[in-house]
C-alpha positions in Angstrom: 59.3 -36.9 89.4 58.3 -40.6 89.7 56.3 -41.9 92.9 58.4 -44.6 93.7 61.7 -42.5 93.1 63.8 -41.3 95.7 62.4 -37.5 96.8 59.1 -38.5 95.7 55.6 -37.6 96.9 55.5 -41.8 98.1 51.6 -41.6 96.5 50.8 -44.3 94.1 48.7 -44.1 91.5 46.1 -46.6 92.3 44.8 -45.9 96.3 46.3 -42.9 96.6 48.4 -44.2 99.5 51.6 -43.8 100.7 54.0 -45.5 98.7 55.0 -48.4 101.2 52.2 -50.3 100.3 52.4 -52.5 97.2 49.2 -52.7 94.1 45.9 -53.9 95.2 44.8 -57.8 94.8 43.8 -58.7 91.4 40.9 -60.4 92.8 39.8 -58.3 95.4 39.4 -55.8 92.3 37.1 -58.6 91.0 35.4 -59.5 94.5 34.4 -56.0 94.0 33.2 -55.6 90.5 30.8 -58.9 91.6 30.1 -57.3 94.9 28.6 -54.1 92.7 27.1 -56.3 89.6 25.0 -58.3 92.0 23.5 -55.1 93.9 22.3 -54.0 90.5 20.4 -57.6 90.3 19.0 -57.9 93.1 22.1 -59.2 95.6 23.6 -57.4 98.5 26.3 -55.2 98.0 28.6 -56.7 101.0 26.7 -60.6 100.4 27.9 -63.4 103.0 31.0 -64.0 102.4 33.0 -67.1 104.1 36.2 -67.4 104.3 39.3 -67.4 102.1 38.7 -71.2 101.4 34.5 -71.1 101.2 33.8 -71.5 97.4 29.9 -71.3 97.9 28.4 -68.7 95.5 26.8 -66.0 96.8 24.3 -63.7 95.8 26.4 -62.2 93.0 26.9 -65.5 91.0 23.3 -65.2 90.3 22.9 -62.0 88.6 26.2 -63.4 86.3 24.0 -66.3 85.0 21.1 -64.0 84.5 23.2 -61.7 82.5 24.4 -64.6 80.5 21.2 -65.8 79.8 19.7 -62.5 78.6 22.7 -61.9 76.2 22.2 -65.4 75.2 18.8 -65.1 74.1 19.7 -61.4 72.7 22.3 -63.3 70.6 19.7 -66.0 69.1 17.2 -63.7 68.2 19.7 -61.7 66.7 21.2 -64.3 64.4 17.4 -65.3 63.8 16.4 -62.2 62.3 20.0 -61.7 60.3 19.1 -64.8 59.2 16.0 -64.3 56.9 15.6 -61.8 54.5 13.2 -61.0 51.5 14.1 -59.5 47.9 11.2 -57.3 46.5 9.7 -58.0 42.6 12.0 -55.1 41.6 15.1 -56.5 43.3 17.6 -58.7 43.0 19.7 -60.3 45.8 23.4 -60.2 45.2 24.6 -63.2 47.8 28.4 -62.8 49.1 30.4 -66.1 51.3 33.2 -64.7 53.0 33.2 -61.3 50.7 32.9 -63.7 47.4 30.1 -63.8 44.6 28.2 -67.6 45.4 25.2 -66.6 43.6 21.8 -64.4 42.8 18.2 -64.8 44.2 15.0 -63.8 42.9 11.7 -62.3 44.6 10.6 -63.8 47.8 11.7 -64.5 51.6 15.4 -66.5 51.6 17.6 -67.9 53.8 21.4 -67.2 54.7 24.6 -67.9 57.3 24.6 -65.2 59.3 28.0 -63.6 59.6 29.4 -65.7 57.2 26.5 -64.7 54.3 26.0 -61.3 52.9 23.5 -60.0 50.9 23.3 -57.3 48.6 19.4 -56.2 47.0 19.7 -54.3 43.3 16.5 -52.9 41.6 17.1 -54.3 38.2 13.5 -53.1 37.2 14.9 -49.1 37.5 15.0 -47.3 34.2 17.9 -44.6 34.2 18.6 -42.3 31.4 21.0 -39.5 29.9 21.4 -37.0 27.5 24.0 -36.9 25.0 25.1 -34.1 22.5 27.5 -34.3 20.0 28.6 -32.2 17.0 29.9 -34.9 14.1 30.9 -35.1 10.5 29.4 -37.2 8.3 30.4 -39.3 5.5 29.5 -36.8 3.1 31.9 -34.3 4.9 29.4 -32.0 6.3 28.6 -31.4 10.5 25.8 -32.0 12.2 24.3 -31.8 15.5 23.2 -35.2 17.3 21.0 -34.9 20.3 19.5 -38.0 21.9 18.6 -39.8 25.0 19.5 -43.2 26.4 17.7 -45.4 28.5 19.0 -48.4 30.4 18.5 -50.8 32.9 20.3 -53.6 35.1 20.7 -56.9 33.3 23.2 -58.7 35.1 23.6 -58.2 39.0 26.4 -59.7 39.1 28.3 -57.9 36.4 26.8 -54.7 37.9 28.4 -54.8 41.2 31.7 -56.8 39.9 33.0 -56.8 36.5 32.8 -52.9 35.4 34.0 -50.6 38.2 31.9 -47.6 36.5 28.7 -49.1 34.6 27.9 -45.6 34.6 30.8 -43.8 32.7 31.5 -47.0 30.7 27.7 -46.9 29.1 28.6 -42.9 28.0 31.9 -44.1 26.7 29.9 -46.6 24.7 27.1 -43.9 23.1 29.7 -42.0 22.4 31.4 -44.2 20.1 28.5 -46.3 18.4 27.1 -42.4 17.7 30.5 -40.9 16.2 30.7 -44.9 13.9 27.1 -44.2 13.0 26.7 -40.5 12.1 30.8 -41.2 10.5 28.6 -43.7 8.0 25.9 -42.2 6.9 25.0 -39.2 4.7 24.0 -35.6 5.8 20.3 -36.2 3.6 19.5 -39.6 4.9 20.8 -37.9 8.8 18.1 -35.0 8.4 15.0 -36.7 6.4 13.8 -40.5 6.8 17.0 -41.8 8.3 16.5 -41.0 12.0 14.8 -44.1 13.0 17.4 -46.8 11.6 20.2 -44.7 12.6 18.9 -44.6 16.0 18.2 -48.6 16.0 21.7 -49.0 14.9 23.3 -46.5 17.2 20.8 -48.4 20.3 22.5 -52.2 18.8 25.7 -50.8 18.9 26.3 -49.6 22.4 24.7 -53.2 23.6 27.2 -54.9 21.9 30.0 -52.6 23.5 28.0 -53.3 26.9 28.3 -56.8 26.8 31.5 -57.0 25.5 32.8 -55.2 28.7 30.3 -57.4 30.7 28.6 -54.1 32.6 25.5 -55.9 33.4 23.4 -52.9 31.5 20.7 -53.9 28.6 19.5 -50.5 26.8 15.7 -50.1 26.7 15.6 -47.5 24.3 17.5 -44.7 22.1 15.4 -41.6 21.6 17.0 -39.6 18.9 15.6 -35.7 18.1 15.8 -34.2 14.7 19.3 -33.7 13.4 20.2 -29.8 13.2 23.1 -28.2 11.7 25.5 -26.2 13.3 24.1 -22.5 13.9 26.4 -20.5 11.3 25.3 -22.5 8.6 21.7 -23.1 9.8 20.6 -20.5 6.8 22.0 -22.5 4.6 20.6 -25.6 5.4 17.1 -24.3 5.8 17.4 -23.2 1.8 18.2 -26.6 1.1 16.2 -28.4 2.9 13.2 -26.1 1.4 14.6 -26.7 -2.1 14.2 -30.6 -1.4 10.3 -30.2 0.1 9.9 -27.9 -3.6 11.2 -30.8 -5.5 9.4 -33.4 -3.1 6.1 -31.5 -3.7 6.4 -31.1 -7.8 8.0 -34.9 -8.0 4.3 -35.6 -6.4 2.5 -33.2 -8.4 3.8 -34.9 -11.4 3.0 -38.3 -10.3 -0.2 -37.6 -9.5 -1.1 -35.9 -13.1 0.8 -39.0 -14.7 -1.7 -41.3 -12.7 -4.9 -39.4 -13.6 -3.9 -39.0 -18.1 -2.1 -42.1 -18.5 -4.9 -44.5 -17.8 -6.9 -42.5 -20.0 -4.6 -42.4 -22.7 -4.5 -46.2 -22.4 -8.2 -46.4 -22.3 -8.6 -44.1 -25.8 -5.8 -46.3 -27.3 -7.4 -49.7 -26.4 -10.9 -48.3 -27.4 -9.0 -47.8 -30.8 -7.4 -50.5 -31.4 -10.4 -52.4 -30.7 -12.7 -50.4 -33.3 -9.9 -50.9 -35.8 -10.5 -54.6 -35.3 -13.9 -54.1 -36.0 -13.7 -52.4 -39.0 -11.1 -55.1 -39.7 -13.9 -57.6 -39.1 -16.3 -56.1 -41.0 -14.2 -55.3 -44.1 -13.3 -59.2 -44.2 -16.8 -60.1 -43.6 -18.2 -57.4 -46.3 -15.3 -58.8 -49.2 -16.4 -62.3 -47.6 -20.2 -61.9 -48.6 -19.5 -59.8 -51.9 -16.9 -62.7 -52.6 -19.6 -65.6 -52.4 -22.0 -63.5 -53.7 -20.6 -63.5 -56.9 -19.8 -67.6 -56.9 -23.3 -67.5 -56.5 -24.6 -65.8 -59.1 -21.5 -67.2 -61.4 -22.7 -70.6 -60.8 -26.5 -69.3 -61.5 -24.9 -67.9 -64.8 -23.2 -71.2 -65.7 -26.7 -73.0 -65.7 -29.1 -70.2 -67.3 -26.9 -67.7 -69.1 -30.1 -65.8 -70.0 -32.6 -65.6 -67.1 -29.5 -64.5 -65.0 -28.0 -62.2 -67.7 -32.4 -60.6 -67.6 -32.2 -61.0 -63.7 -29.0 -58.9 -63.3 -30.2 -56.5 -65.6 -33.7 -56.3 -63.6 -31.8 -55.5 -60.6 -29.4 -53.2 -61.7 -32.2 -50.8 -63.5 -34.1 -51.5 -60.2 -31.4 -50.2 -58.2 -30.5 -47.0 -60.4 -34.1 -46.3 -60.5 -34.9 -46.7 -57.2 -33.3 -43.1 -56.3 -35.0 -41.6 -59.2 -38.4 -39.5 -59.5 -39.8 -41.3 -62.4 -42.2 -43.5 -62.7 -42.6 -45.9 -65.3 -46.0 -48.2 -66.1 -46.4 -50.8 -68.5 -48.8 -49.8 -71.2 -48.8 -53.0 -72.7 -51.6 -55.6 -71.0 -54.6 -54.6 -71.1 -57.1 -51.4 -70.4 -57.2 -52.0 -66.6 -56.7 -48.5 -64.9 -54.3 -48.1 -62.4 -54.6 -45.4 -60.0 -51.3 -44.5 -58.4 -49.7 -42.0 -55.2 -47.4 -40.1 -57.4 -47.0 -37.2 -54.9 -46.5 -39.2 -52.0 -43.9 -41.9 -54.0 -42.0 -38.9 -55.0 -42.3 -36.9 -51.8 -40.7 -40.4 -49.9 -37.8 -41.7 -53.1 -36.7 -37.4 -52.3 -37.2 -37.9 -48.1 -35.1 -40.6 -48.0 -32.9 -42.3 -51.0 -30.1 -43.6 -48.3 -32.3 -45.9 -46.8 -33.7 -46.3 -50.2 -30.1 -47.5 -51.1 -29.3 -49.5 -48.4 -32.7 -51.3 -48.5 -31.7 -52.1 -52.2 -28.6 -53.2 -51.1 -30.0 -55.2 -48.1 -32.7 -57.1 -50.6 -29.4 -57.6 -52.9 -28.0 -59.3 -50.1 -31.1 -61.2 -49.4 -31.3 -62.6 -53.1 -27.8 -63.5 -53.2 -27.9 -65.5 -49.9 -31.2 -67.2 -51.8 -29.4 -67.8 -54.8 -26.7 -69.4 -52.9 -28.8 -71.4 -51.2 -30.9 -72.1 -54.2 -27.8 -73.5 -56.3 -26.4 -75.8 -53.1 -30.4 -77.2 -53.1 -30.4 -77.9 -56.8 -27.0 -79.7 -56.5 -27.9 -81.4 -53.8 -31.0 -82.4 -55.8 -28.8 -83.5 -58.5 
């Protein structure tokens, strides 16, 4: 039942009176409140009071303008210090007017509105990284495993915080595809041997292009991609082949190298004979050459003297069959001198040595041709 109904207990809620009386004064309520302000400032609880129409302040009034001033000067040093802020090397400050991108600071102490500025720092020097496994078929139509890691770091600040709602997600999303259009591309043999760095340079170019086409504010740093393994129930299989490939490998190099080591020695032997050929060539022409002019020689010796040449052919021609002979001939005819001759040691030499014997003969043949020759072109130019 109500207070102030009929059969009540007359008690209102306020002084706890009986009900007759009405709800206090607004401003004795307040009167109070100052009365109990001022004794906590140094003022007296029941102050001087005049009457109802005495507006001088009293002791309470001061402690008000006190705790104004404090909050005052609370407030200005509190806008001060919201005021200034500083962005580390690693950071970047993100600036928001009234909730809304303005624009992005770099390293160092700035300035901004307080309550009406906002700032927001991002460490764009962080690197962050995942792994990613995959099981793929290949152009070839065979599966492989793919296991590598990504690295990445903020870019864009801006596009961080505002134009991808999951930077995160969207940068798996994007490895996920450049790897399946990569490994989708290429063969099983170039996956497994010598094509692991290119297909990770291509797999790294494609997910940037996929990041900045969605405007995530990510740049990847680096894609670190482990040795491509086949799936486990055919990992026998593939370990035959691959050793098959090192055989061939190693005999393909075996080969190589004995091709390098006898085919510049073959060319060597066949250069060496070509050019003795062309020796021999030389010599042949020069041989048939000297023979040739030789005989003009003696021809033209013939022309002019028929009979001292015809005696000094024959001279030379006995000389030469002779030479290799062990007989030895004197002239009886002139006189009673007495001759006294080596016979042992001139046969003893002509049976030592009758090739040298020859080619001396032939050598002095030579000889007396070349005179001849020169002998006739004297006398003509004599003539």
């Amino acid at each position: 039942m109500a207070w102030n109904e009929p059969g009540g207990n007359s008690k209102d809620p306020w002084s706890g009176k009986g009900g007759d009386q009405g709800p206090p004064d607004l401003d004795e309520v307040v009167k109070k409140m100052q009365e109990k302000l001022g004794g906590l400032f140094g003022g007296k609880g029941g102050g001087d009071r005049g009457g109802p129409d005495d507006h001088v302040p009293g002791p309470g009034s001061a402690g008000f303008k006190g705790i104004g001033a404090l909050v005052m000067v609370g407030l200005v040093l509190f806008l001060a210090f919201k005021s200034f802020y500083t962005v580390e090397p690693a950071e970047r400050g993100v600036i928001l007017r009234f909730g809304e991108y303005k624009n992005i600071t770099q390293p160092g102490p700035h300035f901004l509105i307080p309550v009406v500025d906002e700032v927001i720092k991002v460490n764009v020097d962080q690197i962050s990284s995942f792994r990613h496994n995959a099981t793929m078929l290949t152009r070839d139509e065979n599966i492989v495993d793919i296991e590598l890691t990504v690295q990445s770091k903020i870019q864009d600040a801006a596009d961080y915080l505002f134009q991808d709602q999951s930077p995160e997600k969207t940068i798996r999303d994007a490895t996920e595809t450049a790897v399946r259009e990569t490994i989708g591309k290429s063969d099983l043999d170039f996956i497994l041997t010598e094509g692991r760095s290119s297909i990770a340079d291509t797999i790294k170019q494609g997910i940037q292009e996929l990041l900045v086409e969605y405007r995530t504010g990510l740049e990847v740093t680096s894609v670190n991609m482990q040795p491509a393994k086949p799936p486990e129930q055919v990992k026998s299989s593939f370990d035959d082949a691959i050793k098959a490939r090192e055989d061939k490998e190693k005999l393909e190099n075996q080969a190589e190298a004995y091709a390098n080591e006898v085919v510049p020695k073959a060319r060597g032997a066949a250069a060496r004979r070509v050019e003795d050929a062309k020796a021999y060539k030389e010599k042949v022409i020069a041989e048939a050459e000297g023979e040739a002019s030789r005989f003009l020689a003696v021809l033209g010796e013939y022309e002019k003297a028929p009979e001292v040449t015809r005696q000094r052919l024959y001279l030379d021609t006995v000389e030469e069959v002779m030479g290799n002979s062990r007989k030895v001939l004197l002239d009886a005819e002139g006189g009673n001198s007495l001759m006294y001759l080596p016979l042992d040691k001139l046969i003893q030499s002509s049976t030592e040595v009758p090739s040298s014997r020859a080619q001396t003969l032939q050598e002095q043949s030579e000889k007396r041709a070349e005179s001849s020759g020169r002998d006739v072109q004297r006398g003509r130019r004599t003539r």
